[in-house]
C-alpha positions as CSV (number, residue, x, y, z in Angstrom):
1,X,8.4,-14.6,-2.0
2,X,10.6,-12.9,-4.6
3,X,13.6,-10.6,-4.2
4,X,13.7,-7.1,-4.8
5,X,15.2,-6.7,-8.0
6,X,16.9,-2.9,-8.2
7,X,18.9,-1.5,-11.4
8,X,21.8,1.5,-11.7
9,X,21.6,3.6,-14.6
10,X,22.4,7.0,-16.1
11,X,20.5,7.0,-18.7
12,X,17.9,10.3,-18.3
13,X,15.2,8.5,-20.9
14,X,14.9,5.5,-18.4
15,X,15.0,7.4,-15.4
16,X,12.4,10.0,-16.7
17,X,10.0,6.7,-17.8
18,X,10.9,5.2,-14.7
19,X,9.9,8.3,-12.6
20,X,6.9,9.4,-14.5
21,X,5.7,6.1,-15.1
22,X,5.3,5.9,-11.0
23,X,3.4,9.4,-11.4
24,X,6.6,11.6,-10.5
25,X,7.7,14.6,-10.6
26,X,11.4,16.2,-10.7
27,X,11.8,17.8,-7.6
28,X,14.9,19.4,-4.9
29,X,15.1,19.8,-1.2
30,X,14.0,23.6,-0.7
31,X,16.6,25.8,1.1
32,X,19.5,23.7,-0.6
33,X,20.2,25.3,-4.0
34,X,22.6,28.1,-2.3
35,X,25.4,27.1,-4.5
36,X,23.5,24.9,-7.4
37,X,20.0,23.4,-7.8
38,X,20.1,21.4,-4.4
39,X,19.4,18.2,-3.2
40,X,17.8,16.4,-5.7
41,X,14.6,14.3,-5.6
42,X,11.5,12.6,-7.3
43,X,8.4,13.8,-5.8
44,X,6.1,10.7,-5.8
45,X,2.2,11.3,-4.9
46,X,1.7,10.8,-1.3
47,X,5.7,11.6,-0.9
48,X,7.4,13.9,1.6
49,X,5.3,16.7,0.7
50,X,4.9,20.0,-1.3
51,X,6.3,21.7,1.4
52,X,9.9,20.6,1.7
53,X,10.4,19.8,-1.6
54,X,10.2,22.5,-4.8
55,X,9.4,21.2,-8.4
56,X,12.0,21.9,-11.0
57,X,12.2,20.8,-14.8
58,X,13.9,17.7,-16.1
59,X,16.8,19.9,-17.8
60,X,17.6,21.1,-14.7
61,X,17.7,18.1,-12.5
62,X,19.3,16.1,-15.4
63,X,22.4,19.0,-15.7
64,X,22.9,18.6,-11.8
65,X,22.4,14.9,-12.1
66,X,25.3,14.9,-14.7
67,X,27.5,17.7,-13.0
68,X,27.2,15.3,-9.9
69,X,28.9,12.7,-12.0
70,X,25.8,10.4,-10.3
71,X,23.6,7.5,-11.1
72,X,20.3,6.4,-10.2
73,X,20.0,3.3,-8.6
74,X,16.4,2.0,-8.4
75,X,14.1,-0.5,-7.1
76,X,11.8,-2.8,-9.8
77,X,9.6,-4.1,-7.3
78,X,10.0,-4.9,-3.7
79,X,10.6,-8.2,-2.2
80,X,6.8,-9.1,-2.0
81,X,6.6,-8.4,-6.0
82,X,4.6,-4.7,-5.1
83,X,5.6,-1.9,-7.6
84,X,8.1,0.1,-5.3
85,X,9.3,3.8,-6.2
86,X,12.4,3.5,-4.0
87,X,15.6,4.6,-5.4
88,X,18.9,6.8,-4.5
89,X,21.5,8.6,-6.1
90,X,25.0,7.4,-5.9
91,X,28.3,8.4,-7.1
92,X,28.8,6.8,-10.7
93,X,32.4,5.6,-9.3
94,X,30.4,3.8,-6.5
95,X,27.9,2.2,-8.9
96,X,30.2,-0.3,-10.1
C-alpha cells in the first residue's frame, strides 16, 4: 500500500488544474462573507452540497486566497493510490 502523497502550493494555475481537473468548482460557506468573500471552498460533485455552499468566480476566491496570505495544501492520491480531492487552506507562514 502506498502513502498518501499531498503537496502545498500557491500557485492559482495549479490549484485551478488541480481543482477543475477533479470536476470543481470555486465555491464559499454561505452566510460567511459579512466582512469579505467568506469561508472559502472547492465544491467537488457529490460534496457538501449546493445548499451551504455558494459558487463564486476564480478572481474572487484567488484575491481572498492571496489577501489571506494562504496556501493550499493538497492530497495526490490517498494511501490506497485512489485519486483523492482532499485539501485545506493553511496560513503560508505555517506551510513551511
Amino acid at each position: 500500500m502506498a502513502d498518501s502523497e499531498t503537496r502545498t502550493t500557491t500557485d492559482h494555475e495549479e490549484i485551478r488544474r488541480w481543482a477543475e481537473g477533479h470536476g470543481g468548482t470555486p465555491a464559499r460557506v454561505r452566510g460567511t462573507e459579512a466582512d469579505s468573500t467568506g469561508v472559502l471552498r472547492i465544491d467537488f460533485p457529490g460534496g457538501a452540497g449546493d445548499e451551504s455552499l455558494e459558487h463564486i468566480d476564480w478572481e474572487d476566491w484567488f484575491a481572498t486566497f492571496e489577501s489571506r496570505d494562504l496556501a493550499f495544501l493538497y492530497q495526490t492520491q490517498k494511501a490506497s493510490g485512489e485519486d483523492s480531492t482532499f485539501f485545506k487552506l493553511v496560513n503560508r507562514s505555517e506551510a513551511g
